[in-house]
VOMAR-306573 format. One line per 2 residues: number of its first residue (from 1); for each residue y, x negated, z of C-alpha. Coordinates in nm, 4 decimals, padded with zeros to 6 digits, always signed. Each point is the difference from the previous one (the first is absolute). Layout:
N
NUM	Y/X/Z ~ ...
This chain:
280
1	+01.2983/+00.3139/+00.4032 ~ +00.0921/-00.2482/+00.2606
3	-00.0354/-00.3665/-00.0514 ~ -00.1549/-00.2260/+00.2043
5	-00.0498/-00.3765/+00.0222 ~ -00.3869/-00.0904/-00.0863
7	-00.0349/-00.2925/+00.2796 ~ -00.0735/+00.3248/+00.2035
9	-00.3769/+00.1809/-00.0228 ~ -00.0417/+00.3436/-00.1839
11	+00.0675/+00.2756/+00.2165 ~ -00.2459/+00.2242/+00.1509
13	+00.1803/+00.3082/-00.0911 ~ -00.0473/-00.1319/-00.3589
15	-00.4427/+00.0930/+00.0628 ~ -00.1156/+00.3635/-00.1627
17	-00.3202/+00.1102/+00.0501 ~ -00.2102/+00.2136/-00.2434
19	-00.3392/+00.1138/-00.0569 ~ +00.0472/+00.2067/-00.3674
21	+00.2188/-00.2569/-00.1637 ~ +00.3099/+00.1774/+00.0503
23	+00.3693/-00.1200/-00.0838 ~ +00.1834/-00.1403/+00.2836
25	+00.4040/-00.0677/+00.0529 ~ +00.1243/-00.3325/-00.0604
27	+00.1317/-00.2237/+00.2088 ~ +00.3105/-00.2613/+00.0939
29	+00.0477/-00.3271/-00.2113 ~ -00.1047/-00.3585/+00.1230
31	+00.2561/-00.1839/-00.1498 ~ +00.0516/-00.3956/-00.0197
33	+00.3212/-00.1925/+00.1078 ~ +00.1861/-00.0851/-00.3042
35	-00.0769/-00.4168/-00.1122 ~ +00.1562/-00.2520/+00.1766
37	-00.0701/-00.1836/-00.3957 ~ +00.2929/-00.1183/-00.2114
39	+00.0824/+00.2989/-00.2548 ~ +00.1449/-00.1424/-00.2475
41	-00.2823/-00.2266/-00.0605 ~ -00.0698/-00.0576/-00.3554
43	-00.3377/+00.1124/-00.2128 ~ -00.2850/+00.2466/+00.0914
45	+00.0742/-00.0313/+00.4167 ~ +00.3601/+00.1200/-00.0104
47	+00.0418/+00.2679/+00.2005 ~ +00.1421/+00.3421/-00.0586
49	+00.2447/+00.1155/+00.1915 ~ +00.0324/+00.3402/+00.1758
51	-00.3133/+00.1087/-00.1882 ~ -00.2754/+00.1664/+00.1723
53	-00.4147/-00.0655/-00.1177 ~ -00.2419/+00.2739/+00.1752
55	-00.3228/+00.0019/+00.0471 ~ -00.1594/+00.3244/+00.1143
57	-00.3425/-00.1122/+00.1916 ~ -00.2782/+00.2109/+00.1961
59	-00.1978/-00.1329/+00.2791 ~ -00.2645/+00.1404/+00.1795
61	-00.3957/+00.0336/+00.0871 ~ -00.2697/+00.3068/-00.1285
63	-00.3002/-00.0096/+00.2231 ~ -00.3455/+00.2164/-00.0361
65	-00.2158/+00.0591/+00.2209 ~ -00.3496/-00.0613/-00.0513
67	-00.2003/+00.2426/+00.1876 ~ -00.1971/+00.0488/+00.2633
69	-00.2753/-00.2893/-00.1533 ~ +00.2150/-00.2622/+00.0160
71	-00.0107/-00.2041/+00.2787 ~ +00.2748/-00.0259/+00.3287
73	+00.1314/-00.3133/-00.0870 ~ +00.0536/+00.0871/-00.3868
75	+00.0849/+00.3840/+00.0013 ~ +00.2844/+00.0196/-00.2720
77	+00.0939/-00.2058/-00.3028 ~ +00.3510/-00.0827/-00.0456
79	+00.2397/-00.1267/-00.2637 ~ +00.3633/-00.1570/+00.0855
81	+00.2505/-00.0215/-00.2682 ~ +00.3518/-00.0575/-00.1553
83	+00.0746/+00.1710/-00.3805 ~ +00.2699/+00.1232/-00.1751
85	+00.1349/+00.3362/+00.0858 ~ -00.0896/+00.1288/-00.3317
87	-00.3299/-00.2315/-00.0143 ~ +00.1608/-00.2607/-00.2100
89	-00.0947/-00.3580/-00.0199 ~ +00.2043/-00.1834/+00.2774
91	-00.1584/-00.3553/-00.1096 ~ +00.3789/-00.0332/-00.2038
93	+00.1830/-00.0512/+00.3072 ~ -00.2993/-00.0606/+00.2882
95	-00.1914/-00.3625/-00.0240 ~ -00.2003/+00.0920/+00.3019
97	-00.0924/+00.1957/+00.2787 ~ -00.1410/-00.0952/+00.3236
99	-00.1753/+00.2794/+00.2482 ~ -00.0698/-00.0768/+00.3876
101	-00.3075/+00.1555/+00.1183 ~ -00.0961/+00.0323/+00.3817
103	-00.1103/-00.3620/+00.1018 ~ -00.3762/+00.2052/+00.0564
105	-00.0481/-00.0599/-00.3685 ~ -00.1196/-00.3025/-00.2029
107	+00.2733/-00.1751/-00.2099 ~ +00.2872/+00.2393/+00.1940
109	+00.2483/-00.1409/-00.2641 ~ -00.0565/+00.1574/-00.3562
111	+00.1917/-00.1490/-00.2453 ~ -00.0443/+00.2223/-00.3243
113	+00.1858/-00.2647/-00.2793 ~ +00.0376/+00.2825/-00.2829
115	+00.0329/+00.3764/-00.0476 ~ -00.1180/+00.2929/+00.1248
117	+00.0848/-00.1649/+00.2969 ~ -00.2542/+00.1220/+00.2173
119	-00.3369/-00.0565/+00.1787 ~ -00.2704/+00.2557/+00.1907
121	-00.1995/-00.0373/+00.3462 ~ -00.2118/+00.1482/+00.2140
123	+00.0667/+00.1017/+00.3683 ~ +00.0339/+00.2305/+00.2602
125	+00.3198/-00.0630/+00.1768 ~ +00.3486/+00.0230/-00.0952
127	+00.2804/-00.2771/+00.0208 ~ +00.3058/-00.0970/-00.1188
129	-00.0600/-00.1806/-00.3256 ~ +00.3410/-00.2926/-00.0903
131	+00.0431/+00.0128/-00.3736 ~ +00.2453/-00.2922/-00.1797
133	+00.1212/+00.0226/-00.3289 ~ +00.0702/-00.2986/-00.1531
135	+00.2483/+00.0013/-00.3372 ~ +00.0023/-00.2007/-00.3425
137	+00.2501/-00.3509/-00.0192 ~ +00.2646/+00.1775/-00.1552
139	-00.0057/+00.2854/+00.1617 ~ +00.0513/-00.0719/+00.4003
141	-00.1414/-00.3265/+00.2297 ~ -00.0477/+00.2294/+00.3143
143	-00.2860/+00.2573/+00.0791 ~ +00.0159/+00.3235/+00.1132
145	-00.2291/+00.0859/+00.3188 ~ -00.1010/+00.3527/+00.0450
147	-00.2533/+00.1823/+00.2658 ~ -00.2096/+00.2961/-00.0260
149	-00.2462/+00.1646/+00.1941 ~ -00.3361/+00.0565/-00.1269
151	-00.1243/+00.3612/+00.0936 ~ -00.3338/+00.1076/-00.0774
153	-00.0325/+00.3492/+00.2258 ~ +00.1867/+00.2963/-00.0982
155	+00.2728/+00.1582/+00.2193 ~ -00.2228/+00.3173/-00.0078
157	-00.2854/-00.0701/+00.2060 ~ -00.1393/+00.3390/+00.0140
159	-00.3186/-00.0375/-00.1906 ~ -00.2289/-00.2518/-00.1105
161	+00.1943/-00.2795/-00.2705 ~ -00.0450/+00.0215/-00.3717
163	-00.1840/-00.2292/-00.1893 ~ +00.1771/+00.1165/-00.3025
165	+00.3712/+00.0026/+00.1125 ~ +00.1518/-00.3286/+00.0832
167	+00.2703/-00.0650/+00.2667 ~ +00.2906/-00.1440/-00.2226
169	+00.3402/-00.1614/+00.2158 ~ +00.2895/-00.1204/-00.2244
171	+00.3189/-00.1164/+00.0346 ~ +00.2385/-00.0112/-00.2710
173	+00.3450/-00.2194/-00.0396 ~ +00.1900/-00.2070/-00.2897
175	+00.0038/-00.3494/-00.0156 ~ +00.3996/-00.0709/-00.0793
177	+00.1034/-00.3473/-00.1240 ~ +00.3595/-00.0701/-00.0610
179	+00.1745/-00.1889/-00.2663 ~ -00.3268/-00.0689/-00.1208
181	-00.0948/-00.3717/-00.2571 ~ +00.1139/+00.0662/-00.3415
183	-00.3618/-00.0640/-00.1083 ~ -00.1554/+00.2558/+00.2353
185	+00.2344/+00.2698/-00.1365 ~ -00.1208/-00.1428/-00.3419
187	-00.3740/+00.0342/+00.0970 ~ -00.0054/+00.3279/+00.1753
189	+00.2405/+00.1745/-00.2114 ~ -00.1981/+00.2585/-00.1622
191	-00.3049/-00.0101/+00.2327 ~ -00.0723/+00.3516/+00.1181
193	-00.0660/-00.1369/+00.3339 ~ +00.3554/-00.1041/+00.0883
195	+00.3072/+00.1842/+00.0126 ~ +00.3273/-00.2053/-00.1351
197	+00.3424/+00.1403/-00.0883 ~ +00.1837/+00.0147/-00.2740
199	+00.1122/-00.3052/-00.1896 ~ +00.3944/-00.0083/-00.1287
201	-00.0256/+00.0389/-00.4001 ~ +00.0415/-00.3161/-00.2150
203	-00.1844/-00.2036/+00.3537 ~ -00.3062/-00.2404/-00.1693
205	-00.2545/-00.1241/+00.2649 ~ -00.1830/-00.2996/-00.0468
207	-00.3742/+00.0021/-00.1745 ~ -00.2202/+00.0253/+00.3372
209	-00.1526/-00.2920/+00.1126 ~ -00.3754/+00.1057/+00.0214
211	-00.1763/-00.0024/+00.3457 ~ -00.3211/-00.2687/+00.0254
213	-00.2913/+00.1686/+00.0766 ~ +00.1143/+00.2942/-00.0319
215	-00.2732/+00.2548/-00.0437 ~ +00.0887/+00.2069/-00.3097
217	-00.3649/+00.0092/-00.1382 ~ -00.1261/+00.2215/+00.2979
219	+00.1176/+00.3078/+00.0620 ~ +00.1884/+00.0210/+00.3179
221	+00.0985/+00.3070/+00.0390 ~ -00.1220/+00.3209/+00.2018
223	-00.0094/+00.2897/-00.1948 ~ -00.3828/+00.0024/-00.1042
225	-00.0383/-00.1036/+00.3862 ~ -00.3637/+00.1311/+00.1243
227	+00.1829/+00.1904/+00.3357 ~ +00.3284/+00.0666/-00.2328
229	-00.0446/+00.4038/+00.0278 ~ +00.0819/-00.0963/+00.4153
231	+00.3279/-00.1669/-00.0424 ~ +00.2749/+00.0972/+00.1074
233	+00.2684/+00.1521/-00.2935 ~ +00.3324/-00.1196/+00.1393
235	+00.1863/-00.0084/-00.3219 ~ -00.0998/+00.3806/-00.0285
237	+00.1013/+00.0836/+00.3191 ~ +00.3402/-00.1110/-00.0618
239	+00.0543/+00.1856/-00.2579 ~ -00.1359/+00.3004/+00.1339
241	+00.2798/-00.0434/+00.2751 ~ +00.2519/-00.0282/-00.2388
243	-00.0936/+00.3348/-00.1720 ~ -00.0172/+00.1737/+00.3679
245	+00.3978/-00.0880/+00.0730 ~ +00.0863/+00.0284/-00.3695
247	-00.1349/+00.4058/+00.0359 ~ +00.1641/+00.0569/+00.3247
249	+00.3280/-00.0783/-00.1300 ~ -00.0704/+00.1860/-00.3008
251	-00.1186/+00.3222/+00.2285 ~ +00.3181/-00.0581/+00.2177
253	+00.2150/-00.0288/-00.2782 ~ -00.1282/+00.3436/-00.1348
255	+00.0269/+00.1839/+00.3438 ~ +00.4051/-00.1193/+00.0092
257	-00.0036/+00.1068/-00.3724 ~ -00.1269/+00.4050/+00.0899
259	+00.2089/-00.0207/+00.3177 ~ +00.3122/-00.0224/-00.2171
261	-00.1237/+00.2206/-00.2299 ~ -00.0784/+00.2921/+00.3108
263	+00.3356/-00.1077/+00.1456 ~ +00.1687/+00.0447/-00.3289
265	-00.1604/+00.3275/-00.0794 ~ +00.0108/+00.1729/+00.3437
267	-00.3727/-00.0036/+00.0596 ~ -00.1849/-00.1281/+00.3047
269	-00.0679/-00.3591/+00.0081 ~ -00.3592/-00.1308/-00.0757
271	-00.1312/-00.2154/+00.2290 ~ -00.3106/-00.0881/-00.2021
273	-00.0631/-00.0123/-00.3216 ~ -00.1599/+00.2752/-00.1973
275	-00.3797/-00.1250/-00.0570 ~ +00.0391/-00.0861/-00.3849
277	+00.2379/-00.2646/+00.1703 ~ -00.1900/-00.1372/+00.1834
279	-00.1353/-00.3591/-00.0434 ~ -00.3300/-00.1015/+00.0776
């Protein structure tokens, strides 16, 4: 995956569109500039050199449309988000999130304090909707600022729109902080939501320093979401590639195999494989 600094917004090539909840390929990194912070400061906020902290995030909107009843001016019902890729609480390493709605609204600027970070409207019209993340102390003092487009009509406009079928638009990219506070490593270490490598054997990190007002009570993450059967299955989709190349290699190493084979034995050379060969 390429890298790329995060003062820059997420790309648009980064959106998918479904409407069955299907998996979608991921996309590039945004990636901090390493800390300008002394590291070889002592305690919890040393930093760690060349080591990488990853957070794998999904952001995006699911809008229905509510039928030919509802009124011009309120025809679908939206809801913009950012979770984990794999619906994990992201309330370990996000403090907040603000959304910017189209200045047509009341109270444009939603600031949702604590996770799922999310909030639903009513409309007709689509914009472009500025979402900022903002991190925990320890883990980085600048935000990330990230745009999406709210859609609420289907590319296929040949019939009349479902009620039942909502529009979903998501982008997916991971967070990347390098040489990370010794106490955010500490923190996040075994959360499911973060990805972080490998420590040498015999290396001790310091107890974590808890996070005030932290929310650990509430349950923050996504999984039991009411629209969860819509999102987007990135991790899947991954993997799925993965398999693809992993059986065309296999398949390719097999036709060089009964090439050799032919060549060796004086027979004509297959082309194709012979269909109990064949991988599907």
């Amino acid at each position: 995956m390429s890298h790329s600094h995060l003062t820059i917004s997420a790309r648009k090539q980064g959106e998918y569109q479904s409407d069955d909840g299907a998996s979608a390929p991921k996309q590039p990194r945004l990636k901090f500039g390493k800390s300008a912070e002394d590291t070889d400061k002592k305690g919890a906020n040393r930093r760690l050199k060349d080591v990488e902290i990853c957070v794998p995030i999904v952001y995006g909107t699911i809008a229905f449309y509510l039928g030919r009843k509802a009124s011009e001016s309120q025809s679908h019902k939206w809801t913009v988000y950012v979770r984990g890729a794999t619906n994990e609480d992201l309330g370990v390493v996000i403090k907040r999130v603000v959304f910017q709605l189209h200045p047509s609204f009341n109270n444009p600027t939603r600031v949702v304090e604590s996770p799922p970070f999310e909030l639903s409207e009513c409309g007709w019209g689509e914009f472009e909707i500025a979402i900022s993340l903002f991190f925990h102390s320890d883990v980085c003092d600048k935000q990330v600022d990230l745009y999406h487009h709210l859609k609420l009509y289907p590319e296929d406009e040949s019939g009349p729109q479902s009620t039942k079928k909502p529009v979903v638009m998501e982008s997916y990219n991971e967070i990347v902080f390098p040489d990370p506070s010794e106490n955010f490593l500490a923190r996040v270490q075994n959360h499911p939501a973060v990805i972080v490598p490998r420590l040498p054997a015999g290396f001790n990190l310091p107890d974590p320093v808890p996070i005030e007002n932290l929310h650990e009570k509430e349950k923050g993450d996504t999984k039991d979401h009411p629209h969860s059967q819509w999102f987007m299955n990135f991790s899947e989709a991954d993997e799925l590639l993965k398999l693809a190349a992993a059986r065309q290699q296999v398949q390719a190493h097999i036709i060089k195999l009964r090439r050799q084979l032919s060549m060796m034995d004086g027979l004509p050379q297959l082309s194709k494989l012979p269909t109990g060969y064949e991988f599907t």
